[in-house]
SEROMI-463596 format. One line per field, with one value per residue (C-alpha): y, z, x; residue number from 1; residue in one letter. Coordinates in Angstrom, 3 decimals, always signed. Each point is the difference from the previous one (the first is absolute). Example, Ala and Ser with C-alpha at 12.3 -4.5 7.8 and 13.67 -1.06 7.14 Angstrom:
// residues 2
y	c(-4.500; +3.440)
z	c(+7.800; -0.660)
x	c(+12.300; +1.370)
i	c(1; 2)
aa	c(A; S)
This chain:
// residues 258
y	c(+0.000; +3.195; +2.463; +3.328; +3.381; +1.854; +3.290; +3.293; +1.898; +0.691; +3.918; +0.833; +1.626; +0.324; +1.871; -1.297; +0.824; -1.705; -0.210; -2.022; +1.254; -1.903; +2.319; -3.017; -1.952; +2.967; -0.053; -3.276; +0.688; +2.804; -2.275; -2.313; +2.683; +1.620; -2.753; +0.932; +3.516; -0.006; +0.436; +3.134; -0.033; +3.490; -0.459; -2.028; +0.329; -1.160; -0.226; -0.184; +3.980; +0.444; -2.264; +1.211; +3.743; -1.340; -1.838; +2.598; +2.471; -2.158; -2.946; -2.571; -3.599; -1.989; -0.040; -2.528; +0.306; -1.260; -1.408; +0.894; +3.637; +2.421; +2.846; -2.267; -3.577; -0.972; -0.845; +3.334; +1.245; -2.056; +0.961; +3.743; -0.202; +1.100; -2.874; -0.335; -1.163; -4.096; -1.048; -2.117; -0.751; -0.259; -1.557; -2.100; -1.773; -2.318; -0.278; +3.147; -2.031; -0.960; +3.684; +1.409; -1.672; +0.267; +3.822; -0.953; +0.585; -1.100; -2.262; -0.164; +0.065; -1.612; +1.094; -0.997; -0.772; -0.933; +2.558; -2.588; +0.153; +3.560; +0.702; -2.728; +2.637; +2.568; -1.414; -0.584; +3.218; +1.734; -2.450; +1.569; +3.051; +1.830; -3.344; +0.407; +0.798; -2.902; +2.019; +0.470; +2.822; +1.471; -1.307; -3.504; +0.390; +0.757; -2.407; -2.671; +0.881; +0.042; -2.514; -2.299; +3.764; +2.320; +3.535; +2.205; +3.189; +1.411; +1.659; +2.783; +1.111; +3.677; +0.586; -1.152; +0.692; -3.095; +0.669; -2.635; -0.227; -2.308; -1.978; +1.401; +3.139; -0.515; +1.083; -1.133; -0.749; +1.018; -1.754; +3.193; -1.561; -2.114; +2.066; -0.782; +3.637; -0.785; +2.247; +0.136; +2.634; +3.219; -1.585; -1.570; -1.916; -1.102; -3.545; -1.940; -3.251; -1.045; -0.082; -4.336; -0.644; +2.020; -1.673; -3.959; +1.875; +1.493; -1.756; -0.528; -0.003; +3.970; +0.977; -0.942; +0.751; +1.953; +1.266; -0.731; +3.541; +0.092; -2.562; +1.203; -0.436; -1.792; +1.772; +3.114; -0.408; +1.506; -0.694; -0.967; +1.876; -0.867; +2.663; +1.202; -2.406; -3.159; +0.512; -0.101; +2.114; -0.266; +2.599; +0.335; +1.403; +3.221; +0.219; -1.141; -2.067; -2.676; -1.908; -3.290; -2.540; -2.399; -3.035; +2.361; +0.243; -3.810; -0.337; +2.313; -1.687; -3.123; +1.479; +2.147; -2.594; +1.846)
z	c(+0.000; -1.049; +3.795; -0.463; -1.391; +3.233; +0.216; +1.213; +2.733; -1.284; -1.645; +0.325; -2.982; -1.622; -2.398; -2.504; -2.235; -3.538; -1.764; -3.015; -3.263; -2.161; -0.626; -0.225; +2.890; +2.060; -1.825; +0.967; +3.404; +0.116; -1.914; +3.071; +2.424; -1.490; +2.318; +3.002; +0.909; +3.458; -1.952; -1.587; -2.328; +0.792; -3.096; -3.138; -0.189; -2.984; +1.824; +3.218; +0.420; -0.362; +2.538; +2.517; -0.664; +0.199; +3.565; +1.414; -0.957; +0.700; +2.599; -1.450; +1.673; -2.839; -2.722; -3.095; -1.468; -3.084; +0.584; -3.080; -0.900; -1.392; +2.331; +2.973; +0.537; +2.312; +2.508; +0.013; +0.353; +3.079; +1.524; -0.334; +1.593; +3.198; +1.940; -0.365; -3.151; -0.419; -3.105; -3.331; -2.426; -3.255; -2.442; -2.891; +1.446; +2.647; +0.706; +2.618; +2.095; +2.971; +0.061; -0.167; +3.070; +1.991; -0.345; +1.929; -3.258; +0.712; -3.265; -3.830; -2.512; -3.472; -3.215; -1.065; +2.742; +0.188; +2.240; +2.591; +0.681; +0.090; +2.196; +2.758; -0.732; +1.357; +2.880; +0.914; -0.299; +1.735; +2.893; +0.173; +0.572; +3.140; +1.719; +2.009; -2.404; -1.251; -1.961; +0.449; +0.215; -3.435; +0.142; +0.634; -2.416; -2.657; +0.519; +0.041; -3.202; -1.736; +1.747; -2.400; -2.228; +0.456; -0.176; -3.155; +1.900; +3.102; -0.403; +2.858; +0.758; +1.338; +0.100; -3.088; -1.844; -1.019; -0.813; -1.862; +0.777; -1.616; +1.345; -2.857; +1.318; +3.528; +1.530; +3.386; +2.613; +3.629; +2.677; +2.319; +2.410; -1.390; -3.487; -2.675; -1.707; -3.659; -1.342; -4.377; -1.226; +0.965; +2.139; +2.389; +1.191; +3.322; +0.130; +2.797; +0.163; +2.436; -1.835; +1.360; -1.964; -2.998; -0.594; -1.127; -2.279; -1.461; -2.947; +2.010; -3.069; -0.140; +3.935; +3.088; +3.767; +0.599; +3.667; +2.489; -2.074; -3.084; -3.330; -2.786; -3.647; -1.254; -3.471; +2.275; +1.933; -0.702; +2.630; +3.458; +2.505; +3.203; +2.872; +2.825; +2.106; -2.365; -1.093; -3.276; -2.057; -3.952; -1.845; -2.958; -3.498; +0.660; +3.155; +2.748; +3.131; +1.811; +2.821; -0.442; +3.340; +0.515; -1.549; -3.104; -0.471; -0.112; -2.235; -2.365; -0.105; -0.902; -2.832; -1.607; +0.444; +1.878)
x	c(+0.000; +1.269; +0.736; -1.861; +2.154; +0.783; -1.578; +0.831; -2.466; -3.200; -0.866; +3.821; +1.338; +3.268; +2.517; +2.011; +2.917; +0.831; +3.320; +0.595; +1.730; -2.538; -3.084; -2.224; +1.657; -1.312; -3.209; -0.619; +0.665; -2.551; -2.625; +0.692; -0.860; -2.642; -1.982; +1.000; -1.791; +2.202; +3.135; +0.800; +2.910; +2.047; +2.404; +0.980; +3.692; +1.912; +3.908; +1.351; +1.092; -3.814; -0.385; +2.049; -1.369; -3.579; +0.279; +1.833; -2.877; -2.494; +0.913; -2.446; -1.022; +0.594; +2.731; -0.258; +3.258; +1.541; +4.132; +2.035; -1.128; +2.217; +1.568; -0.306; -0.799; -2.718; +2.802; +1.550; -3.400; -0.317; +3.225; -1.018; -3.595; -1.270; -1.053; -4.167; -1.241; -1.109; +1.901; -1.049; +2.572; -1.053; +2.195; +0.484; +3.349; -0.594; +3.586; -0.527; -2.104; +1.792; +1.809; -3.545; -0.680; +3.148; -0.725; -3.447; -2.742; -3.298; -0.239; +1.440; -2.322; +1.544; -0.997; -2.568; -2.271; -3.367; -2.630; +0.051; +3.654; -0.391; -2.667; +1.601; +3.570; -2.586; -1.127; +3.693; +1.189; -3.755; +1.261; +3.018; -0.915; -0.022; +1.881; +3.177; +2.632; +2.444; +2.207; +3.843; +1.958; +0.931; +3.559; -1.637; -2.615; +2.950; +2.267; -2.886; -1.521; +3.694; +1.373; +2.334; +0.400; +2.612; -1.084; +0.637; -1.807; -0.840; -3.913; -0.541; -3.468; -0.897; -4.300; -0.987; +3.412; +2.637; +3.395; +1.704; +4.257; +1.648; +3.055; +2.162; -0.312; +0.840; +3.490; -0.594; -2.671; +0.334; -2.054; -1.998; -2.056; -3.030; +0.535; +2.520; +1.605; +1.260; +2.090; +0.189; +2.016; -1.009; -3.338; -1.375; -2.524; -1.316; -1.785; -1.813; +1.670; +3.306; +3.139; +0.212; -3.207; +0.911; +3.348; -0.650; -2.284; +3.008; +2.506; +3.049; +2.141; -1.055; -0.979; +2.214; -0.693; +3.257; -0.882; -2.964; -1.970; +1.131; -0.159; +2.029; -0.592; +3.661; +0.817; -0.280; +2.991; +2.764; +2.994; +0.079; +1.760; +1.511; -0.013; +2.330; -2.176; -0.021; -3.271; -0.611; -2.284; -1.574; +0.364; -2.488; +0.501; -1.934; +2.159; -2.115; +1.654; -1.686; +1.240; +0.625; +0.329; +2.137; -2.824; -0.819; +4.132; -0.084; -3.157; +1.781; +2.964; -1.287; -2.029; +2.324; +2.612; +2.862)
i	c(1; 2; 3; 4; 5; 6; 7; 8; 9; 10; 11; 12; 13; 14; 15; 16; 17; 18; 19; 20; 21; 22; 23; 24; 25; 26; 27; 28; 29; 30; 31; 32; 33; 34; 35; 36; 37; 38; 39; 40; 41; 42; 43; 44; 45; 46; 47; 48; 49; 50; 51; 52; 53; 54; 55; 56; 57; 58; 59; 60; 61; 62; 63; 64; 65; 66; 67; 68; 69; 70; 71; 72; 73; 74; 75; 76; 77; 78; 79; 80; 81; 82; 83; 84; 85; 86; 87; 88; 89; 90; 91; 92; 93; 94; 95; 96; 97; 98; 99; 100; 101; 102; 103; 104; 105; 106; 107; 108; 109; 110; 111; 112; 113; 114; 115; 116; 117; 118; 119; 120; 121; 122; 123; 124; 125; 126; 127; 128; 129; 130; 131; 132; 133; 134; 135; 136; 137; 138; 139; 140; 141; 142; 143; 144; 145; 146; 147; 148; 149; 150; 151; 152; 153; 154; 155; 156; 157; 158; 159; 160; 161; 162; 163; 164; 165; 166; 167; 168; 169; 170; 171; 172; 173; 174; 175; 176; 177; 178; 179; 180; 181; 182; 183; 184; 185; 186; 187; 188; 189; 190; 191; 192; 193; 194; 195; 196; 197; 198; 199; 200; 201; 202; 203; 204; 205; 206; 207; 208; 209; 210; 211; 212; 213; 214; 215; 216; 217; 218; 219; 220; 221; 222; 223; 224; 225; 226; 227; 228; 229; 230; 231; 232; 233; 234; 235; 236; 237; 238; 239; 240; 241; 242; 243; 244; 245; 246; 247; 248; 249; 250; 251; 252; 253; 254; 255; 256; 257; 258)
aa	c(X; X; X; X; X; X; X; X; X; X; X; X; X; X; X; X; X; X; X; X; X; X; X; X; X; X; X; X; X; X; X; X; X; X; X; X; X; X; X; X; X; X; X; X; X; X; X; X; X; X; X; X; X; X; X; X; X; X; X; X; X; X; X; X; X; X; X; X; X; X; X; X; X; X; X; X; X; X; X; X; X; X; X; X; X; X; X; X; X; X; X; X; X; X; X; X; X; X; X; X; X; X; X; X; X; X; X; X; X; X; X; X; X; X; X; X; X; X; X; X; X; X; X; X; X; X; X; X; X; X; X; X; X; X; X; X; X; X; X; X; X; X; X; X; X; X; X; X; X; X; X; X; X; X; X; X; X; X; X; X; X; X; X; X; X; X; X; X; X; X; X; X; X; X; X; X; X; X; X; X; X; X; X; X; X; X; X; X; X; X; X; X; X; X; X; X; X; X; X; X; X; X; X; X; X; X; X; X; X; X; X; X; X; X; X; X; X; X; X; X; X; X; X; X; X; X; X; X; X; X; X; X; X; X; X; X; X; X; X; X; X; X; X; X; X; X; X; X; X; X; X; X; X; X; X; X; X; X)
């Protein structure tokens, strides 16, 4: 005997938030809801920037989102939200799956499903809602949904505004309490995350932990220096000097082979 679809409370009502880069993916998805009156749909949002821009403005309940979008996967756009809505992936790949759910979804609809697999996706996610909260931190939350992947870019959220650094760019990063500053070029960039979590995200061919707050970037070094007090300090190509202890010495040695 088939068990009965759990349902949410009674006359409660909910928002919800769409993001799929398929225009009929997201028409679908609206077709779907169009039969539930105690849903409204807030926005239809074909990438992950207008995702992140339209939960920020509007803090919905509910978020159907789509994984590989352009601009930012459904992951990034994950990492980068405030802790609140119930989500639904909604993909085509089923090889997400068990990510999805490490990073605590309510369900994973796979293209194409039938309107019974969706409305029992629903109900999941209306349960959800308003529970105790069984998300991570955002450091957690990152390094779950990429774990196995090296980073290629760090994505820093202020309001409703992402900035997108990439690791190329990067000269350093210096640990400042529970933030992580990276300094490219000329800028930088202040990012909530601990310098321990952010570093096996790192390629360790082009990042190394030189000092307890501070991971350098390799092709920027330029010499090493020892000081009056046997200390020893990296010098960068635009100049800068960064201590280096007595473990980041060693690291360094063995990588450059010296």
């Amino acid at each position: 005997m088939t068990e009965p679809t759990p349902t949410a409370a009674p006359g409660r009502r909910f928002t919800a938030l769409l993001a799929d880069d398929e225009d009929l993916a997201r028409a679908l998805l609206l077709e779907h809801l169009a039969g539930h009156p105690e849903v409204q749909v807030l926005a239809s949002c074909r990438d992950g920037f207008e995702a992140i821009r339209a939960a920020a403005e509007q803090a919905p309940d509910l978020l159907f989102l789509d994984i590989q979008m352009p601009g930012l996967d459904g992951f990034e756009v994950l990492e980068l939200l405030d802790p609140g809505p119930a989500v639904v992936f909604v993909t085509a790949h089923d090889r997400h799956a068990l990510r999805a759910f490490q990073v605590h979804a309510a369900d994973y609809l796979l293209k194409p499903f039938s309107a019974e697999r969706f409305e029992a996706a629903l109900a999941q996610a209306k349960l959800r809602c308003g529970g105790p909260s069984a998300w991570p931190d955002p450091a957690a939350l990152a390094a779950t949904a990429r774990e196995g992947r090296l980073q290629e870019r760090l994505l820093i959220k202020d309001g409703a505004r992402v900035t997108v650094v990439p690791l190329a760019r990067i000269d350093y990063i210096q640990a400042q309490d529970d933030y992580v500053l990276l300094k490219a070029g000329a800028r930088e960039h202040l990012k909530e995350q601990t310098l321990s979590s952010l570093e096996p995200r790192l390629d360790p061919r082009q990042f190394l932990r030189i000092h307890r707050s501070y991971i350098l970037r390799l092709d920027r070094l330029a010499q090493l220096e020892k000081t009056a007090t046997d200390s020893w300090v990296a010098v960068l190509t635009d100049g800068t000097r960064l201590p280096v202890s007595r473990s980041g010495y060693a690291r360094l040695a063995r990588t450059l082979e010296y």
